[in-house]
C-alpha positions as CSV (number, residue, x, y, z in Angstrom):
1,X,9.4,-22.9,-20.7
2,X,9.9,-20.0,-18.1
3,X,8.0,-18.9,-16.0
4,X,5.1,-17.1,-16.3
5,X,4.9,-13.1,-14.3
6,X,2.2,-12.5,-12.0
7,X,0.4,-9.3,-13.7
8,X,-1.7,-9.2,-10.5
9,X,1.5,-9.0,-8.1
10,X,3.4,-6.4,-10.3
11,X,0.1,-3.8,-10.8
12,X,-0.1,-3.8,-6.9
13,X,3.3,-3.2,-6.4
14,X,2.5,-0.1,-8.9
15,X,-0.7,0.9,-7.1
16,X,-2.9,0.1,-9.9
17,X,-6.2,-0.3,-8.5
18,X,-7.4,-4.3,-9.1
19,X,-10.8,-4.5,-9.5
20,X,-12.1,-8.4,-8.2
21,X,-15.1,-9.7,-7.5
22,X,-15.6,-12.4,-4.6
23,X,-16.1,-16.3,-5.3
24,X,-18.5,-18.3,-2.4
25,X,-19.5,-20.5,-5.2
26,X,-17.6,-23.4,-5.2
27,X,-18.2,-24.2,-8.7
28,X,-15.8,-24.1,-11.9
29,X,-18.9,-23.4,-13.9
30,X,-19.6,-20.4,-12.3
31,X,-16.1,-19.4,-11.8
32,X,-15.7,-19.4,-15.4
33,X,-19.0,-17.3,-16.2
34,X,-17.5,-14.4,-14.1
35,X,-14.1,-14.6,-15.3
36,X,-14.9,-13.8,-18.8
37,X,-16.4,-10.4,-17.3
38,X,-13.2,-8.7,-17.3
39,X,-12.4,-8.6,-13.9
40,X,-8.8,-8.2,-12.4
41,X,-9.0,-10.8,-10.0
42,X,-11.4,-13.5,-8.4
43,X,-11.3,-14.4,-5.1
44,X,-11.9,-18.3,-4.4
45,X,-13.3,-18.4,-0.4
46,X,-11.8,-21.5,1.0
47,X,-12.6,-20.1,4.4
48,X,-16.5,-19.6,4.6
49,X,-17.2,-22.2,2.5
50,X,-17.4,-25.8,1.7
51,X,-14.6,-25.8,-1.4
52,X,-11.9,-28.4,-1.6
53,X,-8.8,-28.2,-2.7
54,X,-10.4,-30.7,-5.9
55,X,-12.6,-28.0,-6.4
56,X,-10.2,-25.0,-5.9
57,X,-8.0,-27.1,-8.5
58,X,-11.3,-26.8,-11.1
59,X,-11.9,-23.4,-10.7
60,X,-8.2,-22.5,-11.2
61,X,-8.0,-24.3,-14.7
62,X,-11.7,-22.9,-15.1
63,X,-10.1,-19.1,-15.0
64,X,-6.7,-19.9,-16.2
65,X,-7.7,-18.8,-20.1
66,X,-8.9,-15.1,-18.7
67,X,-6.7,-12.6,-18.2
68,X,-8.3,-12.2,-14.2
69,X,-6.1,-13.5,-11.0
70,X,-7.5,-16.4,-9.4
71,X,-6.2,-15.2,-5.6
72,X,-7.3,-18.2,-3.3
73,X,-8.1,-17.3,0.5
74,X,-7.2,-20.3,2.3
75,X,-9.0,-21.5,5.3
76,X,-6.5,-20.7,7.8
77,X,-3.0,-19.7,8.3
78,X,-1.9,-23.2,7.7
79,X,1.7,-24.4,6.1
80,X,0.2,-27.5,4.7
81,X,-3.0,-25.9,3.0
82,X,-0.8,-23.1,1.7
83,X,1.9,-25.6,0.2
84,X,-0.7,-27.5,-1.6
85,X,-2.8,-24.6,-2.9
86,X,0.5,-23.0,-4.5
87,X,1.7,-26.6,-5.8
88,X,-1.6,-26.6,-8.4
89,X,-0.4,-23.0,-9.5
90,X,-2.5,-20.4,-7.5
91,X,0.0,-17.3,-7.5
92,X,-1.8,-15.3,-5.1
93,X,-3.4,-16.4,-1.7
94,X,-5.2,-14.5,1.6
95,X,-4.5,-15.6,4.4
96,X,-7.7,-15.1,6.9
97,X,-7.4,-14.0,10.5
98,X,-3.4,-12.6,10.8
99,X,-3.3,-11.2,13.9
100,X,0.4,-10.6,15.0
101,X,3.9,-10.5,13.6
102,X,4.6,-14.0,14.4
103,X,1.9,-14.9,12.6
104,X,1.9,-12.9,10.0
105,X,6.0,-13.9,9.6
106,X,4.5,-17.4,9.5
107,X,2.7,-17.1,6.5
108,X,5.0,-15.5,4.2
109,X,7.1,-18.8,5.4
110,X,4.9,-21.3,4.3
111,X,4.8,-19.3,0.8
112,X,8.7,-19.6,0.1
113,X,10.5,-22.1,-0.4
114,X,14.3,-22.6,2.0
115,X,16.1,-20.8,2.9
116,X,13.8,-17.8,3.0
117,X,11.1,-20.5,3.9
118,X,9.7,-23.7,5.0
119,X,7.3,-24.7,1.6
120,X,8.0,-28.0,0.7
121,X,9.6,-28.8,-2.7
122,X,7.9,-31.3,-5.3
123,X,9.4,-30.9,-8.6
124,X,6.4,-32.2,-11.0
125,X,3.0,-30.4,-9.7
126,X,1.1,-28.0,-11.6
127,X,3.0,-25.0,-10.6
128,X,5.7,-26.0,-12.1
129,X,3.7,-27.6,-15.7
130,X,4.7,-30.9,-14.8
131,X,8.8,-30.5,-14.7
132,X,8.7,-28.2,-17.8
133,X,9.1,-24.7,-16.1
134,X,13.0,-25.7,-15.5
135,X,13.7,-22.3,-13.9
136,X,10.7,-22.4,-11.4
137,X,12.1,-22.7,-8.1
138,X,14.1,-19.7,-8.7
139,X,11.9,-17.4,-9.7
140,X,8.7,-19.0,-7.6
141,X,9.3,-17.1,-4.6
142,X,9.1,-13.5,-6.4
143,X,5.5,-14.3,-8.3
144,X,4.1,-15.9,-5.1
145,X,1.6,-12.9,-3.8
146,X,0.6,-12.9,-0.2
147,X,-1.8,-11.1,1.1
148,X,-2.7,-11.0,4.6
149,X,-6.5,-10.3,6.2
150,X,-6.3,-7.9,9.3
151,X,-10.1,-8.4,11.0
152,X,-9.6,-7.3,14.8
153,X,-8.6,-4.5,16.9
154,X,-5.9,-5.9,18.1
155,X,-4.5,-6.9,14.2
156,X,-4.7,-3.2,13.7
157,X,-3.0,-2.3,16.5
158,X,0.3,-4.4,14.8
159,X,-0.7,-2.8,11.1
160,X,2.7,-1.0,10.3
161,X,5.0,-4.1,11.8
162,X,2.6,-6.6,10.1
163,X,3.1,-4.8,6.9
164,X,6.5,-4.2,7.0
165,X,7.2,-7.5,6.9
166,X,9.5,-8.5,3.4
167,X,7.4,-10.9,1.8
168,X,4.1,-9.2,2.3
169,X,2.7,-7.6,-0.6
170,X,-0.7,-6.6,0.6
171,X,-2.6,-6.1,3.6
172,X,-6.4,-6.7,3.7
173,X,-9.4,-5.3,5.7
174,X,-12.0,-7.8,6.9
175,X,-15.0,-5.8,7.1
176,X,-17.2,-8.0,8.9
177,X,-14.9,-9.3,11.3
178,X,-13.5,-6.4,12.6
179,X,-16.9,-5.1,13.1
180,X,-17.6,-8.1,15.0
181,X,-14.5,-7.8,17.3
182,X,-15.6,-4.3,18.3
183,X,-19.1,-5.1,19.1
184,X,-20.8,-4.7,15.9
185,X,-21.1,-8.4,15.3
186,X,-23.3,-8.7,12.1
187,X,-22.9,-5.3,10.5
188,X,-20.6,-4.3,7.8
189,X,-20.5,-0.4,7.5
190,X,-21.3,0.7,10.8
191,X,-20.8,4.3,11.0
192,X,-18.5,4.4,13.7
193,X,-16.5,1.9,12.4
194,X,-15.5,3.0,8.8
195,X,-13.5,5.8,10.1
196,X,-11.4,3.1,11.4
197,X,-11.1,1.6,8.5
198,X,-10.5,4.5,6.8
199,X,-7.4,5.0,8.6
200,X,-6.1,1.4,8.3
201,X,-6.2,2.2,4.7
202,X,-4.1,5.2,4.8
203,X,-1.8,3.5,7.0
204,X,-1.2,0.8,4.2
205,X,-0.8,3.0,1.8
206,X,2.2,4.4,4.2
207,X,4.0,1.6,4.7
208,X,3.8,1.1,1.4
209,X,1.9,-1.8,0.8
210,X,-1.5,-2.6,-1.1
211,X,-4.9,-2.2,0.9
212,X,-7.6,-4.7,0.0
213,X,-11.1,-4.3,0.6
214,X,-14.9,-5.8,0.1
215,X,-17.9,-4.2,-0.4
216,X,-20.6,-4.0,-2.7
217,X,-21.4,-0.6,-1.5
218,X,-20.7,1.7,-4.8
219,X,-19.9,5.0,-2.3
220,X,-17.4,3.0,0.0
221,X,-16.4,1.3,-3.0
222,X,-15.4,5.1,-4.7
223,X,-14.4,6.3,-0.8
224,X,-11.8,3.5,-0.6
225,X,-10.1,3.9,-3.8
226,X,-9.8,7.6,-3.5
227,X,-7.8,7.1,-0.1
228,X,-5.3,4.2,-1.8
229,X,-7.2,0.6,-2.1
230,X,-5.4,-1.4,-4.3
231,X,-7.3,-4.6,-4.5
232,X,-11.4,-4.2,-4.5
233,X,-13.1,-6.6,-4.4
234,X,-16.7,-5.1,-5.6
235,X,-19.6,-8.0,-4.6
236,X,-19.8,-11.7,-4.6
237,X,-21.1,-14.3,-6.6
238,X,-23.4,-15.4,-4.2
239,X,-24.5,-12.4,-3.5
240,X,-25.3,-11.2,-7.2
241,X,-27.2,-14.8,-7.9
242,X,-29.5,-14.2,-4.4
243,X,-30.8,-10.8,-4.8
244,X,-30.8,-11.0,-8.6
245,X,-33.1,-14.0,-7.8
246,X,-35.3,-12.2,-5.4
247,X,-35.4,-9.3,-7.3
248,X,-36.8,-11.6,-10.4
249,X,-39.1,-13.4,-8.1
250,X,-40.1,-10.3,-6.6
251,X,-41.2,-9.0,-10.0
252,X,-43.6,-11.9,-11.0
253,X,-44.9,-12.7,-7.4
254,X,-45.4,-9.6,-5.4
């Protein structure tokens, strides 16, 4: 059995735009509802909320039959949590709150194995079907995606050495974060603050990487793409379920 290519990886290395939509339900159930729309990639949040890595495990084997990318944002920039979120076969992972080189060098270690990096090696996990992918550990490395999540001023300030990094394949905007760390806290598209990242976009697109994005915003959706996004996420589960639910309770009650 070889090993199987990561469609996701190779269309952002080819700037195909990835459409995704963003998973704060930690359920396999619903994690399998929105696969089977079609979607390029689903992100599972590990970060903001209260999944597992039982849970992430479920909702992995829950998407595996669709053709979408399960990407899994771990909860922090951890070697341990990263090991054992690639061991049951996630591919792709975003790693929240990068903020320098160091950092961001740290990550890409704990995502290859020695001696490009320090992930440890366990020969019958998921990832590698249980001993039957017999050529796994040398082609893991090159189908591992990491994408890193830039959210301050200061992460922008260390963009282009952050993204030239070998071993980072995307670089990802945190909208509501980097709002927060220049005074914004609680907004999202802030007018003085989408021109900034506007440019972080177009300076990931010249250092030749894949910009990431969410919003549920159809115009900054459109706006984003047109200046280079790569990976979109375009709404949440959560979100989708809550104002579908108030709109439908709106309807019949107001």
């Amino acid at each position: 059995m070889d090993i199987p290519g990561n469609r996701f990886k190779q269309a952002l290395k080819a700037g195909k735009a990835q459409i995704g939509l963003w998973g704060s339900i930690p359920s396999n159930y619903t994690a399998e509802v929105v696969a089977g729309a079609g979607f390029d990639w689903f992100l599972i949040d590990t970060e903001h909320t209260p999944a597992d890595i039982e849970t992430v495990l479920r909702m992995v084997q829950a998407v595996a039959p669709y053709s979408t990318e399960p990407v899994v944002r771990v909860p922090w920039n951890d070697m341990v949590t990263i090991k054992r979120v690639l061991d049951i076969g996630v591919r792709s992972i975003l790693v929240p709150q990068v903020t320098t080189v160091e950092e961001a060098k740290a990550a890409v270690s704990y995502a290859r194995f020695p001696m490009k990096g320090v992930r440890g090696v366990a020969g019958t996990t998921r990832a590698t079907r249980f001993g039957r992918v017999k050529n796994y550990f040398a082609g893991a490395d090159a189908e591992v995606c990491v994408l890193l999540q830039l959210e301050s001023d200061e992460a922008l300030k260390n963009l282009e050495a952050i993204a030239a990094i070998d071993g980072v394949d995307g670089v990802f905007i945190g909208p509501a974060d980097l709002h927060a760390s220049l005074g914004r806290l609680g907004e999202i598209a802030n007018e003085e603050v989408l021109p900034i990242i506007d440019d972080a976009i177009r300076r990931i697109v010249k250092a030749g990487k894949a910009p990431g994005i969410l919003t549920a915003n159809e115009d900054l959706i459109r706006r984003w793409l047109k200046l280079g996004a790569t990976f979109v996420a375009v709404g949440a589960d959560v979100g989708i379920l809550a104002r579908g639910a108030d709109a439908l309770a709106a309807k019949f009650k107001g």
